[in-house]
Backbone as ProteinMPNN parsed JSONL, in Angstrom:
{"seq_chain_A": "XXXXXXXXXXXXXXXXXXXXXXXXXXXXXXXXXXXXXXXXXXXXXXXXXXXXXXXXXXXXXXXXXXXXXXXXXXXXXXXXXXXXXXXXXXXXXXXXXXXXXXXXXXXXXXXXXXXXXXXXXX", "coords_chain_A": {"N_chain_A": [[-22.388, -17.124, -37.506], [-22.585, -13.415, -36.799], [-24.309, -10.921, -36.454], [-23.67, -7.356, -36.411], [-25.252, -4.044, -35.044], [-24.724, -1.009, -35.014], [-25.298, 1.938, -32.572], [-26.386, 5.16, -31.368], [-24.265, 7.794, -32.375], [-23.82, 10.725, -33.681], [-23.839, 13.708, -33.113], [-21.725, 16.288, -31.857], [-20.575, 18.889, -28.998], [-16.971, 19.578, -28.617], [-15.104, 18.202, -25.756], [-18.227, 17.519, -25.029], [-19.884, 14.495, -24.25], [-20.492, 11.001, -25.352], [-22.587, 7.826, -25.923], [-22.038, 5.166, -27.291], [-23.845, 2.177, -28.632], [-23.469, -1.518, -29.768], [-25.393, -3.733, -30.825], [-25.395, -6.716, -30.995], [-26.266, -9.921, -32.902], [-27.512, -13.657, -32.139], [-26.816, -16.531, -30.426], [-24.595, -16.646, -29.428], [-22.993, -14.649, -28.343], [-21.106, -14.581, -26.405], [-19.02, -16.008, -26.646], [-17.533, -14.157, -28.476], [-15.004, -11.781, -28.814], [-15.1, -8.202, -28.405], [-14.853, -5.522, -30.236], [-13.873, -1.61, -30.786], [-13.706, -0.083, -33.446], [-12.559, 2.989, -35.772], [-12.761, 5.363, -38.686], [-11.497, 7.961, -39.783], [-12.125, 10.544, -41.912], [-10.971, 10.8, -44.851], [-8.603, 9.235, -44.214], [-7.097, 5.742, -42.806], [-8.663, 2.812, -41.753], [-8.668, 2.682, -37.729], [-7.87, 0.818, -34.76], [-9.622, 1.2, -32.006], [-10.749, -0.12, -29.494], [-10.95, -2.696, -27.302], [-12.538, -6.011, -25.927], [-12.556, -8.094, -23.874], [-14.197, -11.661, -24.294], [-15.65, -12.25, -21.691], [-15.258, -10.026, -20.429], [-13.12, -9.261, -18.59], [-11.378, -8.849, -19.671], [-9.602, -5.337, -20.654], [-8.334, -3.118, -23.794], [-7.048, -0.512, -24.831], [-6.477, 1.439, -27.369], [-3.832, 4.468, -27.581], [-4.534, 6.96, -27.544], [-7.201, 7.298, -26.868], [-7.33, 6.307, -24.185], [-8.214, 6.988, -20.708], [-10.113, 8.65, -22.197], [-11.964, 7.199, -22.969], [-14.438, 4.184, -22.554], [-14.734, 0.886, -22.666], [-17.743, -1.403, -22.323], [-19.707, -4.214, -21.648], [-22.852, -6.507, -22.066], [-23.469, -9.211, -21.734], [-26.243, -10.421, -21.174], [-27.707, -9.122, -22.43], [-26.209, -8.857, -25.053], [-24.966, -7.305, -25.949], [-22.418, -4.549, -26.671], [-20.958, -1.352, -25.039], [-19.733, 1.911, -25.567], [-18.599, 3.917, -23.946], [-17.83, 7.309, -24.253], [-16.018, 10.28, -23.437], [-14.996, 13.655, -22.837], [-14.018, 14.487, -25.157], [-12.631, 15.251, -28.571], [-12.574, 17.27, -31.312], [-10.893, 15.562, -33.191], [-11.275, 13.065, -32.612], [-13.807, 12.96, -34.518], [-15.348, 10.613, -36.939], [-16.376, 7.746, -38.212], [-17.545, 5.102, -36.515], [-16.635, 1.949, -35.929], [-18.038, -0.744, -34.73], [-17.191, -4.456, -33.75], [-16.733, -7.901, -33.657], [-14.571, -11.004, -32.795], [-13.619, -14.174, -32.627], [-11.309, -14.998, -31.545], [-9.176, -13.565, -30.211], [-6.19, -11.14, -30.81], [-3.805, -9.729, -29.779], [-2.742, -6.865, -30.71], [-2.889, -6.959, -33.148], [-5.225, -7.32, -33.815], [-7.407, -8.326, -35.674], [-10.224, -8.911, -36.992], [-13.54, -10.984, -37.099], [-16.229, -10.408, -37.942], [-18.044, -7.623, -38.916], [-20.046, -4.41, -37.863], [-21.958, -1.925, -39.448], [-21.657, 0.842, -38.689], [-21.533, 3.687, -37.423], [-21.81, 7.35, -37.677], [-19.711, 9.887, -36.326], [-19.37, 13.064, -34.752], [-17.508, 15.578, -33.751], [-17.51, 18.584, -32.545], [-15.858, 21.841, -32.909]], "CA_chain_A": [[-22.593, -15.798, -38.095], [-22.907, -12.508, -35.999], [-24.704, -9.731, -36.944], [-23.949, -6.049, -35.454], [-25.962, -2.934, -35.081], [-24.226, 0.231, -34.215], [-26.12, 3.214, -32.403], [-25.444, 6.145, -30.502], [-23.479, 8.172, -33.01], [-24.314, 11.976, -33.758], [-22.883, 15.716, -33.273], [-21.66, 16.727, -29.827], [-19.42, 19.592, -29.009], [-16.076, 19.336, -27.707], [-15.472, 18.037, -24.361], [-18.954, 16.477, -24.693], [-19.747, 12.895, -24.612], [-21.507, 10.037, -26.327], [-22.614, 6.428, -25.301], [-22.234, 4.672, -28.044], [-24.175, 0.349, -28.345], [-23.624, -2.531, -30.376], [-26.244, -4.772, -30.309], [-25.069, -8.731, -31.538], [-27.918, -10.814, -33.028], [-27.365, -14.764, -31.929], [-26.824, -16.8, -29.036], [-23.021, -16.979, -29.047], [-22.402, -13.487, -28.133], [-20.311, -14.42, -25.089], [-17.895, -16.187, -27.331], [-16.552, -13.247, -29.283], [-14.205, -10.655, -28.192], [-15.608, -7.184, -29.265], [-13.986, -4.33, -30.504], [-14.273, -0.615, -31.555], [-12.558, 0.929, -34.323], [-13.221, 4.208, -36.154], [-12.42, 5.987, -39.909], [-12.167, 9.447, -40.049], [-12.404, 11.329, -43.695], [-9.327, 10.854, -45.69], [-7.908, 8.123, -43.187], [-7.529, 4.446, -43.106], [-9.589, 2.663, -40.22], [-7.872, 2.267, -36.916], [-7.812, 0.725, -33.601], [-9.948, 1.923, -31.164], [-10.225, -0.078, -27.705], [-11.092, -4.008, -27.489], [-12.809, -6.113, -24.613], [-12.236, -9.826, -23.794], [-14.976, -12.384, -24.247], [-15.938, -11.724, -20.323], [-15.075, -8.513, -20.328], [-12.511, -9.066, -17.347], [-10.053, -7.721, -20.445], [-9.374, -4.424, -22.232], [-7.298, -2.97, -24.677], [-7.221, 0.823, -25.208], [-5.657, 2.939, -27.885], [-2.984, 5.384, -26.912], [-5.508, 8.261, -28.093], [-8.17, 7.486, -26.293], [-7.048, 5.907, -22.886], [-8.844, 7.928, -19.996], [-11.228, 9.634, -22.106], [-13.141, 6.156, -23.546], [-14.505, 3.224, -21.761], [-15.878, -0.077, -22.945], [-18.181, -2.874, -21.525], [-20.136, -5.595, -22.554], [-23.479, -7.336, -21.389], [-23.691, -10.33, -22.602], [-26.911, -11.032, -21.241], [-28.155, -8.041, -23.724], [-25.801, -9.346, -26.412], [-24.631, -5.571, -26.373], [-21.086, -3.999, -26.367], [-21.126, -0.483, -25.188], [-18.203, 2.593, -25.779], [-18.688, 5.93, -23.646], [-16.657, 8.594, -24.674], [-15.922, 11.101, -22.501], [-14.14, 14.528, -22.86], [-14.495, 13.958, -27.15], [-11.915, 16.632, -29.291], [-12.697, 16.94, -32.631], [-9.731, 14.821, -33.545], [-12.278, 11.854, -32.571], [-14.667, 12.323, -35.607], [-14.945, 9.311, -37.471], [-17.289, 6.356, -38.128], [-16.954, 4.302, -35.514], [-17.364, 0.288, -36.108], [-18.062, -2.647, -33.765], [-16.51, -5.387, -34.416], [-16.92, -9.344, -32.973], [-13.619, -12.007, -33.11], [-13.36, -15.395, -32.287], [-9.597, -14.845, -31.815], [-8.29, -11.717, -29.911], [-4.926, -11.613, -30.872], [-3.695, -8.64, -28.889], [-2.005, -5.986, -30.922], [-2.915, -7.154, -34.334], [-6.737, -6.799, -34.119], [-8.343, -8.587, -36.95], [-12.27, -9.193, -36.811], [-14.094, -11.744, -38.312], [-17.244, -9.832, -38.575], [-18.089, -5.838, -38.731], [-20.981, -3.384, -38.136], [-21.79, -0.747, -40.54], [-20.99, 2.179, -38.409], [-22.428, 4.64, -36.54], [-20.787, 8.375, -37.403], [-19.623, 10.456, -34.976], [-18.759, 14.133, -35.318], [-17.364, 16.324, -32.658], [-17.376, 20.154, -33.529], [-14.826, 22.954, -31.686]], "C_chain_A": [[-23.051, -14.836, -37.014], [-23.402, -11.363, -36.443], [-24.701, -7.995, -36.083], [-24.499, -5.226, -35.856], [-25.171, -2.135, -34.438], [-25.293, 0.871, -33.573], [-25.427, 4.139, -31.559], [-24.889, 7.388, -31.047], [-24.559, 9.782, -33.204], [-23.488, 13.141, -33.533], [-23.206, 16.277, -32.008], [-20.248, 18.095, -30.146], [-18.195, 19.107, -28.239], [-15.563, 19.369, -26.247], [-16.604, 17.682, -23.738], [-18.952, 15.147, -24.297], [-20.756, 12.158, -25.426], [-21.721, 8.433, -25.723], [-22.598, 5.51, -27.009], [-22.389, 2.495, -27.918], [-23.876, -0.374, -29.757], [-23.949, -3.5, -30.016], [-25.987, -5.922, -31.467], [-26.472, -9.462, -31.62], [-26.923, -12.565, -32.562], [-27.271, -15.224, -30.385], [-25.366, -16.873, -28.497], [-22.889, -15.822, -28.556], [-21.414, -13.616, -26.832], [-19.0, -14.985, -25.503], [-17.16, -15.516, -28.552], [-15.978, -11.993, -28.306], [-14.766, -9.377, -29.441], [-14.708, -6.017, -29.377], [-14.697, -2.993, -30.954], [-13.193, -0.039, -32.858], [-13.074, 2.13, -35.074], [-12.286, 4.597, -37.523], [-12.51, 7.055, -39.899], [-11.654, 9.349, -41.631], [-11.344, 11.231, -44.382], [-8.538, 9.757, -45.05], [-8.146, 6.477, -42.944], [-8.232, 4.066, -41.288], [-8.704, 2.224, -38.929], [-8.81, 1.946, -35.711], [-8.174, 1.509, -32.502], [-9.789, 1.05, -29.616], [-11.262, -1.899, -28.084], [-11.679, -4.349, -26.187], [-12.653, -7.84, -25.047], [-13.83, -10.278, -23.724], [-15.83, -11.925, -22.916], [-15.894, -10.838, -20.011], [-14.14, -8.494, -19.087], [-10.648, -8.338, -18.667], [-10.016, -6.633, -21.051], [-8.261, -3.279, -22.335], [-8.035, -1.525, -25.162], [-6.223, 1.372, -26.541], [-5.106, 3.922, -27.326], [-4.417, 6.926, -26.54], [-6.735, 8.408, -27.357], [-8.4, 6.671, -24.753], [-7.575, 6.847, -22.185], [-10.006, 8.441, -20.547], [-12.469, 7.974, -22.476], [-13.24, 4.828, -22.448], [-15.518, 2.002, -22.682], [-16.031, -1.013, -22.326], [-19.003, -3.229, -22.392], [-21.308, -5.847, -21.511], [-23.715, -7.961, -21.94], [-24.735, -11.352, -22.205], [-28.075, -10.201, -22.228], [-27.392, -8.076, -24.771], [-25.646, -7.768, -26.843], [-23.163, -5.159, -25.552], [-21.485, -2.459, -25.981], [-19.964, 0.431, -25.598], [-18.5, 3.804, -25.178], [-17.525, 6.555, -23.691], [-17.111, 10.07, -24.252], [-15.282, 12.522, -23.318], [-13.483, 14.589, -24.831], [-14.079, 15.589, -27.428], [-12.393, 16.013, -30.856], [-12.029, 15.818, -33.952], [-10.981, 13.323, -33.704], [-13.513, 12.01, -33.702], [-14.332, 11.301, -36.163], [-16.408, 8.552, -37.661], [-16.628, 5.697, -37.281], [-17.689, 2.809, -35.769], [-17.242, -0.406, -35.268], [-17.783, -3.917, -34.815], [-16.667, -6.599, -33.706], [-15.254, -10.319, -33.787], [-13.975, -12.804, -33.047], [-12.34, -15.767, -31.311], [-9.471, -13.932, -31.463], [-6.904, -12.228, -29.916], [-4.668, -9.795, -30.744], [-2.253, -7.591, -29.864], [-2.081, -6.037, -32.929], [-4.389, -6.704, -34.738], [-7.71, -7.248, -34.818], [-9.215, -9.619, -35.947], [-12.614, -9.999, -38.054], [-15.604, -10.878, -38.643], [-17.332, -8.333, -38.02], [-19.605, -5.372, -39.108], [-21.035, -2.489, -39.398], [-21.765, 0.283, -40.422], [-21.677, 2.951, -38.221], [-21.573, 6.46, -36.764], [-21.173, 9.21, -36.018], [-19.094, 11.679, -35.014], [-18.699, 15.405, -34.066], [-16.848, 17.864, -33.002], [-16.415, 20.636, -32.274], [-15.449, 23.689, -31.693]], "O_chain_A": [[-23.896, -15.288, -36.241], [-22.514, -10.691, -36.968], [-25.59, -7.598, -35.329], [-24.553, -5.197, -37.085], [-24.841, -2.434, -33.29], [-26.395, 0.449, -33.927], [-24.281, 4.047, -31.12], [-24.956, 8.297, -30.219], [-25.752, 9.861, -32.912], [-22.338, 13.215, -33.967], [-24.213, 16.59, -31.374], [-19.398, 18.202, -31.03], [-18.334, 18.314, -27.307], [-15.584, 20.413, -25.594], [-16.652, 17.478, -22.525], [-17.863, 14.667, -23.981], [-21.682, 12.674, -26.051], [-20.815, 7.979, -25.024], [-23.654, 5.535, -27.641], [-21.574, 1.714, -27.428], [-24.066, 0.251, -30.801], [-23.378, -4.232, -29.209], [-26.391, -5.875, -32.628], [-27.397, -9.569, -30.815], [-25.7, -12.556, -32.699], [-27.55, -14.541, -29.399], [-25.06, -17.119, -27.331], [-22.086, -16.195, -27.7], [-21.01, -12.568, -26.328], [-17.963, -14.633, -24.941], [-16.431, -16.072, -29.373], [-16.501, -11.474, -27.32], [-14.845, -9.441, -30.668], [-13.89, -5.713, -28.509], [-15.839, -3.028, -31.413], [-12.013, 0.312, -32.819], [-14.291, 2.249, -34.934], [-11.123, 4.193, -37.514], [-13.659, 7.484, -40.004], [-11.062, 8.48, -42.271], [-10.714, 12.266, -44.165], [-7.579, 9.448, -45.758], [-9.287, 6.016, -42.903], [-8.265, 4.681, -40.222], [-7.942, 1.288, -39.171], [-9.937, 2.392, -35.5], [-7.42, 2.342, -32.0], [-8.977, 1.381, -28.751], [-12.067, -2.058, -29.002], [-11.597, -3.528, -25.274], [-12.649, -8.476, -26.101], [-14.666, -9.521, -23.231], [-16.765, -11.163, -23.161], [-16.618, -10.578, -19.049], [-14.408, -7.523, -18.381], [-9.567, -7.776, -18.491], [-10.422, -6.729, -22.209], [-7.582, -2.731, -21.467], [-9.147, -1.39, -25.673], [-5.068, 1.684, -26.251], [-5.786, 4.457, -26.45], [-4.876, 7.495, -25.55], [-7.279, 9.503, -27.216], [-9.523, 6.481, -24.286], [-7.583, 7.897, -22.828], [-10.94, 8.734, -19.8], [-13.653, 7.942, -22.141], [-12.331, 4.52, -21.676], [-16.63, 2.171, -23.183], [-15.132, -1.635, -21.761], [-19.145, -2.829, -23.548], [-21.116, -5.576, -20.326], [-24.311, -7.614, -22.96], [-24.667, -12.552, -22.471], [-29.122, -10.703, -22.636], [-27.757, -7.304, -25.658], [-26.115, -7.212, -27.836], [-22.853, -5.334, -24.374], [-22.473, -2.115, -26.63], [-19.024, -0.224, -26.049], [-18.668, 4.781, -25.908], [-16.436, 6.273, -23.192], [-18.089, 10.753, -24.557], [-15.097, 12.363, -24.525], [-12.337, 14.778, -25.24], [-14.58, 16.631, -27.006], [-12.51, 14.883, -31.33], [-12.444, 15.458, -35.054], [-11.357, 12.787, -34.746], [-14.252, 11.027, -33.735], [-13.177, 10.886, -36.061], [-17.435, 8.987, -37.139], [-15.402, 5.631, -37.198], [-18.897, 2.57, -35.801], [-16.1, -0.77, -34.986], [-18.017, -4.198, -35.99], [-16.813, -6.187, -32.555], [-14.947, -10.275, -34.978], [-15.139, -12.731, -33.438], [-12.452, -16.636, -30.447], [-9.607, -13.039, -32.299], [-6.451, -13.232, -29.366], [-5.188, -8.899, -31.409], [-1.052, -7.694, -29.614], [-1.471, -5.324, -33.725], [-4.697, -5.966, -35.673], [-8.833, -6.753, -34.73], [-9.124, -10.411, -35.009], [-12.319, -9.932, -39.248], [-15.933, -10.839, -39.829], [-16.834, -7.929, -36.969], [-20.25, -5.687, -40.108], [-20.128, -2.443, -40.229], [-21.806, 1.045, -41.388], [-22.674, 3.009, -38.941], [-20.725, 6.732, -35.914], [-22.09, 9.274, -35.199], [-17.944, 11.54, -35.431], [-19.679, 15.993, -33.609], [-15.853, 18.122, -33.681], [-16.237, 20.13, -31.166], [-15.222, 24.698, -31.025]]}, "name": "protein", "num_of_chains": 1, "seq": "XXXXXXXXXXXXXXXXXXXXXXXXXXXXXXXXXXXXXXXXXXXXXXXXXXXXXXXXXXXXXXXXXXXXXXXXXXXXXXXXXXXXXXXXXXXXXXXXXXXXXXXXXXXXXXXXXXXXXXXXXX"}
């Protein structure tokens, strides 16, 4: 069982940024592959940007290639996500996510945060 904590999340203007953490309760945290994904308002939840177990892998979204970055310490059992250069388009809840299983283009998480919003004004 993995338990996540979002943080980070809040109201930035456009072309701000944000750091956004997910902090993993247990001792496994080095054996899940973590993810971000995000919901905006009316919209189903999508694919934000993925990292390998080690973090020597990751997996961006078209949408947010260049402007987002994620790492991992997995001796702080914490994923991070900075987001850079943030258009309003990027509101959303944004969720962390833990696998078992990265299966590269499909995405599914065995366990999920409860989301941190995120709201970028023009």
């Amino acid at each position: 069982q993995v338990q996540l904590v979002e943080s980070g999340g809040g109201l930035v203007q456009a072309g701000g940024s944000l750091r956004l953490s997910c902090a993993a309760s247990g001792r496994t945290f080095s054996r899940y592959a973590m993810g971000w994904f995000r919901q905006a308002p009316g919209k189903e939840r999508e694919f934000v940007v993925a990292i390998s177990y080690s973090g020597g892998l990751t997996y961006y979204a078209d949408s947010v290639k260049g402007r987002f970055t994620i790492s991992r310490d997995n001796a702080k059992n914490t994923v991070y996500l900075q987001m850079n250069s943030l258009k309003p388009e990027d509101t959303a809840v944004y969720y962390c996510a833990a696998t078992g299983e990265l299966r590269v283009g499909y995405w599914g998480m065995d366990y999920w945060g409860k989301g941190t919003l995120v709201t970028v004004s023009s």
